[in-house]
N, C-alpha and C positions, 0 to 999 in steps of 0.2 A: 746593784742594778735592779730595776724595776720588772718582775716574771713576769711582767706583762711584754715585754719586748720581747721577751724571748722567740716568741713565735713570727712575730717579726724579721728579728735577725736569724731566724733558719731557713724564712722561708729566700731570706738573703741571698745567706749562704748558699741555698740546693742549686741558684741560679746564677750565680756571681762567678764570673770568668776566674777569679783569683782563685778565690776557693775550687770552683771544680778542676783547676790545672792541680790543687795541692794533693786533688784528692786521687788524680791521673795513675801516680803509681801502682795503686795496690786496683783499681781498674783495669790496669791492663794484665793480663795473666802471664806474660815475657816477665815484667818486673818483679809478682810475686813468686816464679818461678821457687828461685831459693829457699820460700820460706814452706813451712810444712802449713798445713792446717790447723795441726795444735801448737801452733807456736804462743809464745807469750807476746802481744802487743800493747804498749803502753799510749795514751795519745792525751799528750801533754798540753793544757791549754783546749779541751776538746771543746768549750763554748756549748754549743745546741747542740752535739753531737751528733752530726750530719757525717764526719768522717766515723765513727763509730758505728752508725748506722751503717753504711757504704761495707764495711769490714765484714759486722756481721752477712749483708748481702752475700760475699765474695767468698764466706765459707769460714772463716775466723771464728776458733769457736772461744778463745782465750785473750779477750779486749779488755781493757779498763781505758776508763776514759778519768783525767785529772785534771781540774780546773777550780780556781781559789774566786770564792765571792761570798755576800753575804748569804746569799738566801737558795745556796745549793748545798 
C-alpha cells in the first residue's frame, strides 16, 4: 500500500460509522469494565491505528497493534 493513504484511510477510519461502532466497546467504560488497566491487548489487523489510539485514550497502558504490509 501506498503511506501515502494512510492518512487518508485514518482520517476514514476516526469518522466512518463501521469503524466507530468496532471501536464502541472499549469506549464505553460498562464494557471494559472486566478488564484491568494493565491488561494485555492485542489488535489485530490495527490498519492506522485509530483503535490503538482510542485504547491508549481509555487508559490501556499494554497495546500492540499487528498488521501485515509492505511498508509497515
Amino acid at each position: 500500500m501506498d503511506t501515502s493513504a494512510y492518512a487518508v484511510e485514518a482520517e476514514v477510519e476516526a469518522g466512518h460509522w463501521w469503524f466507530v461502532a468496532r471501536r464502541r466497546p472499549f469506549a464505553d467504560p460498562k464494557m471494559r469494565e472486566p478488564l484491568s488497566a494493565d491488561a494485555h491487548v492485542l489488535d489485530i489487523g490495527s490498519g492506522t491505528g485509530n483503535s490503538l489510539r482510542l485504547l491508549r485514550k481509555v487508559g490501556f497502558a499494554n497495546r500492540v497493534g499487528l498488521d501485515l504490509g509492505d511498508d509497515i
